[in-house]
C-alpha positions as CSV (number, residue, x, y, z in Angstrom):
1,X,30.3,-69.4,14.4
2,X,32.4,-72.2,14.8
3,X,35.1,-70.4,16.5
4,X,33.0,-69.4,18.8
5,X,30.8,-72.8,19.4
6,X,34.9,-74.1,20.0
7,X,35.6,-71.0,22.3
8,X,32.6,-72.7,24.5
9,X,34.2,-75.9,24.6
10,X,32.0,-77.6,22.0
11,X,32.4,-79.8,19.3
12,X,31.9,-78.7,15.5
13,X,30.6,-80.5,12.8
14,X,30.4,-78.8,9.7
15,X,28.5,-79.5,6.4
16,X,30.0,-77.7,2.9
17,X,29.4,-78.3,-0.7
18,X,33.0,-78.6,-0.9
19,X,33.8,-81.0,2.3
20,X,37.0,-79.7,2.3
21,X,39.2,-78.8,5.6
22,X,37.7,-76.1,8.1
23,X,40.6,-75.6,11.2
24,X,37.9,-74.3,13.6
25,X,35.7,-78.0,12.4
26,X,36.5,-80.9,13.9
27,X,34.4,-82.7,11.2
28,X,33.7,-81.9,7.9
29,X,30.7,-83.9,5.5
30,X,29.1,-83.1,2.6
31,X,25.2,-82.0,2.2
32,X,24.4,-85.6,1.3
33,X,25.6,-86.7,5.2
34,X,22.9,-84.5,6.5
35,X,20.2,-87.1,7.4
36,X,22.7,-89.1,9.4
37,X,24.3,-85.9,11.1
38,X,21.1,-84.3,13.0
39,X,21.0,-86.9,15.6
40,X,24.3,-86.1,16.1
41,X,24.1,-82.2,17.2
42,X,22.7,-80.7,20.0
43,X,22.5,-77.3,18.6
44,X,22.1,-76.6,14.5
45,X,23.8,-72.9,12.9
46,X,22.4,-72.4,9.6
47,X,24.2,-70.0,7.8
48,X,23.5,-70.4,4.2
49,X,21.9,-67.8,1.9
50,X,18.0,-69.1,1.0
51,X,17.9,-70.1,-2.7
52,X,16.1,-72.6,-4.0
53,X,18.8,-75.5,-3.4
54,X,18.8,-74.5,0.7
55,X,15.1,-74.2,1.0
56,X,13.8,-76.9,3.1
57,X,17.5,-78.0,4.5
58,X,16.3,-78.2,7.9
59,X,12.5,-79.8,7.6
60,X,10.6,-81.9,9.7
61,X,12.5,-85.4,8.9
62,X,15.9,-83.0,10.6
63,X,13.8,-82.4,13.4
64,X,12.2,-86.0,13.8
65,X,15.9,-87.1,13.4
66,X,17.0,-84.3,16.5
67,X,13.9,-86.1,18.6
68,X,14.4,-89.7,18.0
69,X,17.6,-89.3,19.4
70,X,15.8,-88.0,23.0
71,X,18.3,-84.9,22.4
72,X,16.1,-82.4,21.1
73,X,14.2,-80.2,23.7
74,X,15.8,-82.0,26.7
């Protein structure tokens, strides 16, 4: 996904248990920079398995977050 999001001409940010270097991310941050991070992004790719640990990762303070920012739905 992020190749392609770059292919586009966008900007990646990138969120891993292991923050560790992505070439195709410009960014990389841990899970526990998520609440500061959805303001940032116009667009959010989810692609984690659903267990218990990622259930709930993109709730309604994520999407409050997206809003506050006026980018959300604009």
């Amino acid at each position: 996904m992020a190749r392609r999001a770059k292919a586009f001409g966008m900007g990646v940010i990138g969120v891993r248990a292991n923050p560790a270097p992505v070439p195709e991310a410009d960014e990389i941050f841990s899970p526990a920079a998520l609440p500061e991070l959805w303001g940032r992004a116009d667009f959010v790719v989810v692609c984690v398995p659903l267990t218990e640990a990622t259930r709930g990762l993109v709730d309604a303070r994520a999407f409050a977050a997206a809003f506050a920012c006026g980018r959300a739905g604009s």
